[in-house]
TORPA-4810 file (N, C-alpha, C, O; in nm, 3 decimals):
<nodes>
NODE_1_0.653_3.894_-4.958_0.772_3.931_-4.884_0.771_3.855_-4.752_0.668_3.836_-4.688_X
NODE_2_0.909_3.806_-4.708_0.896_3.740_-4.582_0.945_3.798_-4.496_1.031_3.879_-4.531_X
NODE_3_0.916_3.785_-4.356_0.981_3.873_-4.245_1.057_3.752_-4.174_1.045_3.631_-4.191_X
NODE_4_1.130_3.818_-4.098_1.225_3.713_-3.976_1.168_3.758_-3.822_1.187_3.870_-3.773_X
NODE_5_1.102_3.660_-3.766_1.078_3.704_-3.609_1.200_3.747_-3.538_1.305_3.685_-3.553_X
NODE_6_1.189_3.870_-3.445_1.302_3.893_-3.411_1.346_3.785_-3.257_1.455_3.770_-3.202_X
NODE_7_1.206_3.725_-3.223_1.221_3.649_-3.081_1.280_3.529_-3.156_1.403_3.527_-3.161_X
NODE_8_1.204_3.416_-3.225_1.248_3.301_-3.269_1.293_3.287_-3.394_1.325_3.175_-3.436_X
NODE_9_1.301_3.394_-3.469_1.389_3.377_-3.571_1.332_3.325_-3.684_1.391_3.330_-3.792_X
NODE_10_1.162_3.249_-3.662_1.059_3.197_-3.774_1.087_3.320_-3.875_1.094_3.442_-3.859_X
NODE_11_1.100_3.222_-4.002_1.006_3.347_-4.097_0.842_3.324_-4.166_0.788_3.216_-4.190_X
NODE_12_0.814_3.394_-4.177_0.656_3.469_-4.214_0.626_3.564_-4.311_0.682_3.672_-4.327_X
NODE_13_0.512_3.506_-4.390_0.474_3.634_-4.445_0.474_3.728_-4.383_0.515_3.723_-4.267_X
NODE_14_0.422_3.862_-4.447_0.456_4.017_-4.404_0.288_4.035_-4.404_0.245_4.136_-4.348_X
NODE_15_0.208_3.959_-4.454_0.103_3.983_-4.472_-0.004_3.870_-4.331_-0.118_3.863_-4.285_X
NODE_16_0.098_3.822_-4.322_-0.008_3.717_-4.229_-0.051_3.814_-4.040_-0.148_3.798_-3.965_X
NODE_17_0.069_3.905_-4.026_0.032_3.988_-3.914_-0.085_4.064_-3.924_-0.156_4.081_-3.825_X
NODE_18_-0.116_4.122_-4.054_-0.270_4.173_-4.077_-0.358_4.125_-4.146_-0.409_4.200_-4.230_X
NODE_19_-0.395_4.018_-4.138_-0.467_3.926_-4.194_-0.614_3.938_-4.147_-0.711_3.925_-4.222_X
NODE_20_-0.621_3.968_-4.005_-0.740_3.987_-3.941_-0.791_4.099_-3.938_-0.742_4.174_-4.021_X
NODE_21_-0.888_4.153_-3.863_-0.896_4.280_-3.805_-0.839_4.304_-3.681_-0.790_4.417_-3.674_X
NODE_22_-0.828_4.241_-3.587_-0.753_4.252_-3.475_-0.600_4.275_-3.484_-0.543_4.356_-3.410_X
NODE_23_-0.521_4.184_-3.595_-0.390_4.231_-3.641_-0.435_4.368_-3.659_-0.434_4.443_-3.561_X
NODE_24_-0.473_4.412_-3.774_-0.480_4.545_-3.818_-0.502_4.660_-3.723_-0.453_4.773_-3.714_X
NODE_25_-0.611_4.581_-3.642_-0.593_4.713_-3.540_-0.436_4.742_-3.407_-0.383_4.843_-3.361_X
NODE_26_-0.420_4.643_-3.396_-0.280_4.606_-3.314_-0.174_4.697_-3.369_-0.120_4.792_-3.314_X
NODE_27_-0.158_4.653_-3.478_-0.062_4.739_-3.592_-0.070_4.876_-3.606_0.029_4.946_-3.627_X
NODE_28_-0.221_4.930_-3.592_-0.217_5.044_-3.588_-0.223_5.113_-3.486_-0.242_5.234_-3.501_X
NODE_29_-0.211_5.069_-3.380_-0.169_5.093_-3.263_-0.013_5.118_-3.218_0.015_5.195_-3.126_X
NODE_30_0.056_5.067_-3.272_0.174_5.041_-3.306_0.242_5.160_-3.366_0.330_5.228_-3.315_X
NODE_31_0.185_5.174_-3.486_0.210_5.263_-3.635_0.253_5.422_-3.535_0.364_5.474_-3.547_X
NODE_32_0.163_5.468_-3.456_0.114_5.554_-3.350_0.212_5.604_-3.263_0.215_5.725_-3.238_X
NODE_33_0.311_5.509_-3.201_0.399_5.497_-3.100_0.511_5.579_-3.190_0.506_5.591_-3.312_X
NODE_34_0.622_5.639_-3.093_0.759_5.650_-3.140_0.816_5.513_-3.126_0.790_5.431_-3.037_X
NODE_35_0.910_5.499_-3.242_0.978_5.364_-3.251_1.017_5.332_-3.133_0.948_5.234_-3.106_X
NODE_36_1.100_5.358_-3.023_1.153_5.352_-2.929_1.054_5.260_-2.781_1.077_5.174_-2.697_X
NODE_37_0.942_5.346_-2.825_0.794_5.326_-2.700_0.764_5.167_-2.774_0.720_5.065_-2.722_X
NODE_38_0.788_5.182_-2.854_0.704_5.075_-2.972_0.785_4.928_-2.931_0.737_4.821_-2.891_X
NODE_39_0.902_4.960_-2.952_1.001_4.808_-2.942_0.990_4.765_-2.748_0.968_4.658_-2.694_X
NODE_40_1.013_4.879_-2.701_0.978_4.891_-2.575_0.826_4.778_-2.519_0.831_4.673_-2.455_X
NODE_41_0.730_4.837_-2.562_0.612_4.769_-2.542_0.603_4.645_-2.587_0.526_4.572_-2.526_X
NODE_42_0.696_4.574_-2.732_0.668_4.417_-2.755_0.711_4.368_-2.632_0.630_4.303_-2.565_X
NODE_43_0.848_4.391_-2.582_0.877_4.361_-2.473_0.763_4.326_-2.320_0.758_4.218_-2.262_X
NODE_44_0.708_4.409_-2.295_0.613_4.437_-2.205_0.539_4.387_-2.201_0.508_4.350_-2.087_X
NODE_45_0.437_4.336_-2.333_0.329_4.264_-2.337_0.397_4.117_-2.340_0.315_4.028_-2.358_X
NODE_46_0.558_4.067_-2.321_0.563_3.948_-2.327_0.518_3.896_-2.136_0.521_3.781_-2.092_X
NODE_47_0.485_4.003_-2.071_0.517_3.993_-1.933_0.363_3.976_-1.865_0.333_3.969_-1.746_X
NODE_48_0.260_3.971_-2.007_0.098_3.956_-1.994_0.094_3.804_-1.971_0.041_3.735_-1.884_X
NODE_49_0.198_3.763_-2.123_0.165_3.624_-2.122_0.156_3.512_-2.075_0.259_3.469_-2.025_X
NODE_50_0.011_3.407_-2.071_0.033_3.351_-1.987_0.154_3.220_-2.028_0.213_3.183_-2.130_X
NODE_51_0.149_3.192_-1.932_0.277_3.054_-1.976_0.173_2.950_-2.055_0.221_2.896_-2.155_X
NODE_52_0.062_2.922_-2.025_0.040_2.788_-2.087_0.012_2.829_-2.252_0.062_2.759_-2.339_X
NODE_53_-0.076_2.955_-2.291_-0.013_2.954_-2.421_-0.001_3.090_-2.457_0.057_3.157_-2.372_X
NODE_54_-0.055_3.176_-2.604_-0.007_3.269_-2.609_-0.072_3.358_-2.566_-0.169_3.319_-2.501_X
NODE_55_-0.052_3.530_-2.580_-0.143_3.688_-2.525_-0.233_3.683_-2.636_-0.198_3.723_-2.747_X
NODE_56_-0.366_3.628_-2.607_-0.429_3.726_-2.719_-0.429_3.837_-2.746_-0.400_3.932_-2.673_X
NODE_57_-0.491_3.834_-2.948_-0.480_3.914_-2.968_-0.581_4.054_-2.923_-0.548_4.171_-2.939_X
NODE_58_-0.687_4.014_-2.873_-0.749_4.128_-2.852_-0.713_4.174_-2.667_-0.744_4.280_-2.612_X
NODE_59_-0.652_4.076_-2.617_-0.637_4.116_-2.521_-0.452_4.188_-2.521_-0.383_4.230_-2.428_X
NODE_60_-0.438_4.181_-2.601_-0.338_4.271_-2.631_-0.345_4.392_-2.718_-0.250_4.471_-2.714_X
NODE_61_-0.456_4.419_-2.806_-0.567_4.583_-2.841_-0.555_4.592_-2.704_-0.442_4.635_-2.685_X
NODE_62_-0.594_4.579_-2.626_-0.657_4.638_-2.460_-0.555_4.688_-2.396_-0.555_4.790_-2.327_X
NODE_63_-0.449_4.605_-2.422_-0.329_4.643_-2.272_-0.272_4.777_-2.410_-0.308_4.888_-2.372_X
NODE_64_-0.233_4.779_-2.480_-0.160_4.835_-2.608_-0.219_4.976_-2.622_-0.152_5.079_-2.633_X
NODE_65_-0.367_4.967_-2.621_-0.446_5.088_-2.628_-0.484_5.191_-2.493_-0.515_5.310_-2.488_X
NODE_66_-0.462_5.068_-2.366_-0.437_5.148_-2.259_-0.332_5.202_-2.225_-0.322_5.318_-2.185_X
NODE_67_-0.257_5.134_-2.237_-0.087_5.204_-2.240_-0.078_5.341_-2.320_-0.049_5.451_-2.273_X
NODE_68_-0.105_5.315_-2.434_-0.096_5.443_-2.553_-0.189_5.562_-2.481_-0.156_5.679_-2.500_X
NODE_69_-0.288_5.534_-2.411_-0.385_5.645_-2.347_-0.269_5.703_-2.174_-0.262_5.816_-2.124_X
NODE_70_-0.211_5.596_-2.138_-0.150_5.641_-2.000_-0.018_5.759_-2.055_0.025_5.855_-1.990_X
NODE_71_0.024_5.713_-2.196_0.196_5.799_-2.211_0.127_5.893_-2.307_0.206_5.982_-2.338_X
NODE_72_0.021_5.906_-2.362_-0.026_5.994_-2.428_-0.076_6.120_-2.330_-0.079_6.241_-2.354_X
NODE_73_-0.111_6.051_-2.220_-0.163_6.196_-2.122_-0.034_6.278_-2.082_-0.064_6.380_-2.019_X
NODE_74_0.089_6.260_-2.101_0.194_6.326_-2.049_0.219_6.299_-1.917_0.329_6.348_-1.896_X
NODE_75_0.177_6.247_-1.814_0.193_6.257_-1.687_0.180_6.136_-1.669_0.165_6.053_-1.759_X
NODE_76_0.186_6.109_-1.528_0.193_5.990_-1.443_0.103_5.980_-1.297_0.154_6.031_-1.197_X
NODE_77_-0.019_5.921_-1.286_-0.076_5.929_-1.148_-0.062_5.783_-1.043_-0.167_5.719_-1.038_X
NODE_78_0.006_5.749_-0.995_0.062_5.664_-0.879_-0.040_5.511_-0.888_-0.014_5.391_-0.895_X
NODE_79_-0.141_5.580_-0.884_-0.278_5.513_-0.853_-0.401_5.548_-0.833_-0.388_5.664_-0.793_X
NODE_80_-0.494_5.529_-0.834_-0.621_5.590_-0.879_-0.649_5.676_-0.745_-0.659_5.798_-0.732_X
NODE_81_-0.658_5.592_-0.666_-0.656_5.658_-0.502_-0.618_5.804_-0.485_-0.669_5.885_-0.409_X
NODE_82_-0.509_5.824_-0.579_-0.424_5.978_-0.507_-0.464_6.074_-0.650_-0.489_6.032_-0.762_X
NODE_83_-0.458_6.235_-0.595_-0.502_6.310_-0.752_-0.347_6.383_-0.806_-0.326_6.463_-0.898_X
NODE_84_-0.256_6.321_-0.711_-0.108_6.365_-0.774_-0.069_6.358_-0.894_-0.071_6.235_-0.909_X
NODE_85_-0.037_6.398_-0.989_0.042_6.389_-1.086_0.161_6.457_-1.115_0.190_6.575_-1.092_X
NODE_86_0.253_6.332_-1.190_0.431_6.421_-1.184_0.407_6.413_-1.367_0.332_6.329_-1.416_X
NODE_87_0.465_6.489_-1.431_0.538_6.502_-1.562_0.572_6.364_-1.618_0.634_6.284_-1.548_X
NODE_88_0.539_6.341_-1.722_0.617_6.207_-1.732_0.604_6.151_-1.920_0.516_6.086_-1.976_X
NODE_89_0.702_6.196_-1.959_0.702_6.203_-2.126_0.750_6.038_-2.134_0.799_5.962_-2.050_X
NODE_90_0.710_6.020_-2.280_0.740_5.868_-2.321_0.880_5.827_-2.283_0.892_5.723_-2.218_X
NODE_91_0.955_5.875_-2.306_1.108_5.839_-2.239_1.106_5.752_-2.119_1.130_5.632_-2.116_X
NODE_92_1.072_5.835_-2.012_0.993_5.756_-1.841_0.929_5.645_-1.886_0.969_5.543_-1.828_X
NODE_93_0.841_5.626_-1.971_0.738_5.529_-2.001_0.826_5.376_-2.043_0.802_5.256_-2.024_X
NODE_94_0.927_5.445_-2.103_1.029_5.349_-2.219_1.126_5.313_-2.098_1.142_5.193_-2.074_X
NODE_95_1.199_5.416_-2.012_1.271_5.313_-1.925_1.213_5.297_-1.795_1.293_5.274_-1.704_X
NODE_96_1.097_5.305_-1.769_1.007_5.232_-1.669_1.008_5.082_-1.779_1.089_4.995_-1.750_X
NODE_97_0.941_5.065_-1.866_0.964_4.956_-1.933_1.068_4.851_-1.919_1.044_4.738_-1.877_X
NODE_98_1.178_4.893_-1.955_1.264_4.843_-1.990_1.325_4.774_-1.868_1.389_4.670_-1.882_X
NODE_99_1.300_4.844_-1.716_1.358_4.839_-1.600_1.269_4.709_-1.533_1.301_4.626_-1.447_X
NODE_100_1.173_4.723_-1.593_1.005_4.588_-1.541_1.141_4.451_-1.632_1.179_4.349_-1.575_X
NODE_101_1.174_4.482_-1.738_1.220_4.377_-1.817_1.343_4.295_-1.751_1.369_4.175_-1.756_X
NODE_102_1.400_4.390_-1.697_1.555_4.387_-1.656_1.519_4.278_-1.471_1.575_4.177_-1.428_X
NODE_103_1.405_4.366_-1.412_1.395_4.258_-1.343_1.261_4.182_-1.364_1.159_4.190_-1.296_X
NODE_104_1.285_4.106_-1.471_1.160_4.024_-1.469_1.115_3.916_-1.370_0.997_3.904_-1.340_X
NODE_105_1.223_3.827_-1.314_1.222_3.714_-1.285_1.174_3.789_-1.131_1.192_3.680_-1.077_X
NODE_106_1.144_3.849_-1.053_1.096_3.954_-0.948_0.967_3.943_-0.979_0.918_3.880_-0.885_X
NODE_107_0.878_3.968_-1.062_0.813_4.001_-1.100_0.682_3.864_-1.063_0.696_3.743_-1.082_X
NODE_108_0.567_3.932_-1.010_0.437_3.787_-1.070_0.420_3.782_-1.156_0.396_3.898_-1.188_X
NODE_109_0.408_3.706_-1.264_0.329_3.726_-1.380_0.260_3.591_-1.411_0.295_3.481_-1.370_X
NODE_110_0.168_3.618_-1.483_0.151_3.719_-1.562_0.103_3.860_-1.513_0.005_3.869_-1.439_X
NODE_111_0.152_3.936_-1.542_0.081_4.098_-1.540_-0.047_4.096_-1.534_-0.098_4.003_-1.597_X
NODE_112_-0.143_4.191_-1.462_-0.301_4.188_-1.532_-0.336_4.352_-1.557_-0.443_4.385_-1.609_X
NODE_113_-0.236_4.452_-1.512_-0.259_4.555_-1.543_-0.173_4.636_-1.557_-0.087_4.560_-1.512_X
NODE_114_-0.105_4.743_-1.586_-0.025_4.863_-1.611_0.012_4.902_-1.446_0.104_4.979_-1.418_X
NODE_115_-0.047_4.856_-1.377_-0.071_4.920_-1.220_0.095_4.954_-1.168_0.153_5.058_-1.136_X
NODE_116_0.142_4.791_-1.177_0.323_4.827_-1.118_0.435_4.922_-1.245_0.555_4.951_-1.240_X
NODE_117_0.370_4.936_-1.306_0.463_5.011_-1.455_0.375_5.168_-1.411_0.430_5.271_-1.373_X
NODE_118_0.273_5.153_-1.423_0.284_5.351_-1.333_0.312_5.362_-1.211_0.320_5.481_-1.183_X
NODE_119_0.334_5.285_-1.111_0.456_5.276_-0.990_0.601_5.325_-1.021_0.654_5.421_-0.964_X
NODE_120_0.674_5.228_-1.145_0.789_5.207_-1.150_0.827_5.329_-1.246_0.946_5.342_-1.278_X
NODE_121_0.714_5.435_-1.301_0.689_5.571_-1.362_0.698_5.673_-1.269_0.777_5.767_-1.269_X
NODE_122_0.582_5.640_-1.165_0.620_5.731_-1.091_0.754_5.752_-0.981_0.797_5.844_-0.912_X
NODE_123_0.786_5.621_-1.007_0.908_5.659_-0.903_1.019_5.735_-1.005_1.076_5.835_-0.963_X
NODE_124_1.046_5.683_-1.136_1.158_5.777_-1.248_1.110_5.888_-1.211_1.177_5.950_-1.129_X
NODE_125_0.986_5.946_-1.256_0.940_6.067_-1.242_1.003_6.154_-1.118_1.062_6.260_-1.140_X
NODE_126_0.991_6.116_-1.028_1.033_6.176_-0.931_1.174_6.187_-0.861_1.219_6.273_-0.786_X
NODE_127_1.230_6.069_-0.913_1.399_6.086_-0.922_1.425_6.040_-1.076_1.412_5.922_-1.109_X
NODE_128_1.473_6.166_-1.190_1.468_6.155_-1.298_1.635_6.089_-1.299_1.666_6.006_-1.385_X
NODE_129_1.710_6.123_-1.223_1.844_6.040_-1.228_1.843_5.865_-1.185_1.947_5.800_-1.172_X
NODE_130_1.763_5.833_-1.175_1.701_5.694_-1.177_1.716_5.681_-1.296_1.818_5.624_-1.337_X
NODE_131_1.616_5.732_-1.391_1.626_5.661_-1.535_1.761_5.608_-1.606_1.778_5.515_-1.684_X
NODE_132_1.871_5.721_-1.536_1.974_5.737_-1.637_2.099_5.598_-1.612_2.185_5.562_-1.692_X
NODE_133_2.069_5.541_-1.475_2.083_5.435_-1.403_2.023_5.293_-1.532_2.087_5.188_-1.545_X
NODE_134_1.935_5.314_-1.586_1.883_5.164_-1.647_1.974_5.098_-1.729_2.009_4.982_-1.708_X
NODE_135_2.027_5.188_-1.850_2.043_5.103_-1.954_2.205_4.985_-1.909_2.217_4.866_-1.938_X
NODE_136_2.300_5.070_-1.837_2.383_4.981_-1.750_2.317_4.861_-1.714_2.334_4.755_-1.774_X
NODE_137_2.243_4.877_-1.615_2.161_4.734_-1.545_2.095_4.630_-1.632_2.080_4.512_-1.602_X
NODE_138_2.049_4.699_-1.768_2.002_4.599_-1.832_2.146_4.571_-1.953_2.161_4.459_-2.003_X
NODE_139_2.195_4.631_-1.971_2.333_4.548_-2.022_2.403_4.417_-1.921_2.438_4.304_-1.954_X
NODE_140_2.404_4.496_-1.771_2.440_4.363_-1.726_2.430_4.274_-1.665_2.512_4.196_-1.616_X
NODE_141_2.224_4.291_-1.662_2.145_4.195_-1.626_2.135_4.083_-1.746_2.106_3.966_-1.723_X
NODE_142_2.162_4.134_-1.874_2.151_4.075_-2.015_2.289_3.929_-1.983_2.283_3.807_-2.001_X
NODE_143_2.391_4.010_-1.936_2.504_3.909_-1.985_2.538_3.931_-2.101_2.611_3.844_-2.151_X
NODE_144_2.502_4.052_-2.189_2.563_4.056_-2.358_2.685_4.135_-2.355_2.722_4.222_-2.277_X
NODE_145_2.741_4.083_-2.461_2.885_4.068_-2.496_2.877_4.182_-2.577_2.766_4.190_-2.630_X
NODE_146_2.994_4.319_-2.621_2.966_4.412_-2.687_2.932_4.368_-2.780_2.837_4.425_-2.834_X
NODE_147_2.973_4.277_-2.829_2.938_4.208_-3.007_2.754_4.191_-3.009_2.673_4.205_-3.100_X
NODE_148_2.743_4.164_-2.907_2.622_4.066_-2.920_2.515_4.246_-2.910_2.426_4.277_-2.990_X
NODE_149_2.554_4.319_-2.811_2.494_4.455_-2.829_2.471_4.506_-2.959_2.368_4.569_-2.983_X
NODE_150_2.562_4.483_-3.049_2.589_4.549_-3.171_2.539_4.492_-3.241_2.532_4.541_-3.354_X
NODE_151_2.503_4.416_-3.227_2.427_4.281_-3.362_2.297_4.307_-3.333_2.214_4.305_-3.424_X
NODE_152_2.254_4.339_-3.188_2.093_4.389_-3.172_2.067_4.482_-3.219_1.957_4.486_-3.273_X
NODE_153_2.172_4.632_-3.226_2.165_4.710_-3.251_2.123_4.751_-3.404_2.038_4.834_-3.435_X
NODE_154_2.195_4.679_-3.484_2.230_4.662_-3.617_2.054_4.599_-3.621_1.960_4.674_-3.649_X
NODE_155_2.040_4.468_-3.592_1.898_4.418_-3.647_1.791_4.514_-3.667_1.728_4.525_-3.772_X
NODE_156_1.768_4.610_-3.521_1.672_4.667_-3.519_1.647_4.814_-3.599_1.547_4.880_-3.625_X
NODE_157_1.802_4.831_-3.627_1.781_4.946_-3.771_1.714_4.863_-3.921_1.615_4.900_-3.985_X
NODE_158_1.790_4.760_-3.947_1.788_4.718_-4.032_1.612_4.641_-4.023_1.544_4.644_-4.125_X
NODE_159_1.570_4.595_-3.928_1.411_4.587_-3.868_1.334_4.718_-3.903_1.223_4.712_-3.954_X
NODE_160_1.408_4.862_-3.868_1.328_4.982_-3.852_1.337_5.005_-4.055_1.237_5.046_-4.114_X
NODE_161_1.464_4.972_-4.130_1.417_5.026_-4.266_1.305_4.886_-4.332_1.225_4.895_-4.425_X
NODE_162_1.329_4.791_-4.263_1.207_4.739_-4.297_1.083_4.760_-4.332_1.017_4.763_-4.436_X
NODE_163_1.054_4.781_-4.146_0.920_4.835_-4.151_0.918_4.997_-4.227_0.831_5.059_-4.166_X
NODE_164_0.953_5.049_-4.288_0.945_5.159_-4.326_0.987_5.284_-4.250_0.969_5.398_-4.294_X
NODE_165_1.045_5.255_-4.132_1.067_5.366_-4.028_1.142_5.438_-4.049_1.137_5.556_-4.012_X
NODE_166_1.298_5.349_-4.163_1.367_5.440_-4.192_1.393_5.454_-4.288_1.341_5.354_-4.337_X
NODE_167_1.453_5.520_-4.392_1.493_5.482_-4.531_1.622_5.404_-4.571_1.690_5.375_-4.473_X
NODE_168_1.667_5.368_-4.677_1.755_5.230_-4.699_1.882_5.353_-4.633_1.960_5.321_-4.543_X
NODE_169_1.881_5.463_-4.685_2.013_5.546_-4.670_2.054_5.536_-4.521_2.146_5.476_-4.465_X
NODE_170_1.949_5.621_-4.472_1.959_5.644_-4.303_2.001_5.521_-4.299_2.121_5.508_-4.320_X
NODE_171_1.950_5.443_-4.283_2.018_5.313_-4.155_2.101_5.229_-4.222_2.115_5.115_-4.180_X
NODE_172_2.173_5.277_-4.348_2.287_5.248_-4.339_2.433_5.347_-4.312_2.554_5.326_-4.319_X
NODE_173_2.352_5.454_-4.281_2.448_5.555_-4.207_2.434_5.541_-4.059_2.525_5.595_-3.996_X
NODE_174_2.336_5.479_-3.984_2.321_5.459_-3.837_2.457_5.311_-3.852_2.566_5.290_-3.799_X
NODE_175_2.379_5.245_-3.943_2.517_5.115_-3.869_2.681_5.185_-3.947_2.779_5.157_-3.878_X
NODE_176_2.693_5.216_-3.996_2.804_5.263_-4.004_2.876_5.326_-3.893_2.985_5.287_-3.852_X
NODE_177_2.782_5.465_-3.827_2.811_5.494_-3.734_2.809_5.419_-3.629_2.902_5.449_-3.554_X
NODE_178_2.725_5.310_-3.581_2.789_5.212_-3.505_2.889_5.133_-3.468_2.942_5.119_-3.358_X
NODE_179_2.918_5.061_-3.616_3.059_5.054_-3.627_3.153_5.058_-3.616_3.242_4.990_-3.565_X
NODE_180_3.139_5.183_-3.688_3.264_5.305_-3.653_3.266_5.355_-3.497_3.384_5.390_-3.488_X
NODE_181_3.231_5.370_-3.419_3.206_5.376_-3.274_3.250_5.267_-3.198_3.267_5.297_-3.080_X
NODE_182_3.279_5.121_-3.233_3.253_4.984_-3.181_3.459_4.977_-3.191_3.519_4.875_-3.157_X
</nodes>
């Protein structure tokens, strides 16, 4: 079976992502996440990479497995320094994410730690009407065209019955309802 990259559009075996043990463990790291945290984080780890070539893979087990340990504790601590903690469910985690993405070009990177993403946590956390502020900004930090929204939208169901996330039915009742909404 072949897959389609969703960044460059290559296709690939379905089998060559777990080929290793390091795939396999990556993947199952992955498997773990709610879909949402999950698509969220490819994103994130593109912000490790260095420019001259790609994130390894084990150094992407590391950032992947620490992450999964920071949104798995439920909360959010600022920085190691302070013993504060605010509430902070994967949602926060996902548009703290998403908000690092939106302003990337701000950003140093490569990344070397989670450090400014439990910053940009704890600040949602604490003004939860912040979050609700993102997905605007990254629509029109994107420059996408409703069409072009809808075609992402559409891939990543049709990506999610792929990977098995959803069944053939469901997500062809999600794009319908898209659609039909559009």
């Amino acid at each position: 079976m072949q897959l389609q990259c969703p960044c460059c559009g290559e296709q690939f075996p379905f089998e060559a992502g777990f080929a290793d043990a390091d795939g396999k463990q990556l993947a199952a790291l992955f498997a773990g996440m709610e879909p949402k945290l999950g698509r969220a984080v490819l994103g994130y780890l593109r912000l490790f990479s260095p420019r001259s070539r790609g994130l390894r893979t084990t150094k992407a087990i590391r950032l992947v497995a620490d992450l999964a340990q920071l949104v798995d504790a439920g909360q959010v601590q600022r920085d190691a320094r302070t013993a504060e903690f605010k509430p902070a469910p994967p949602r926060l985690w996902v548009t703290g994410i998403e908000q690092m993405l939106v302003q990337r070009e701000r950003l140093q990177l490569p990344l070397e730690n989670h450090n400014y993403l439990r910053a940009v946590v704890w600040g949602l956390a604490s003004d939860p009407a912040q979050a609700q502020a993102v997905a605007p900004l990254r629509q029109k930090a994107s420059g996408a065209s409703a069409q072009q929204l809808l075609q992402e939208q559409i891939g990543r169901i049709q990506s999610d019955v792929v990977l098995g996330l959803l069944n053939k039915e469901e997500g062809e009742r999600q794009i319908a309802a898209l659609k039909g909404g559009a």
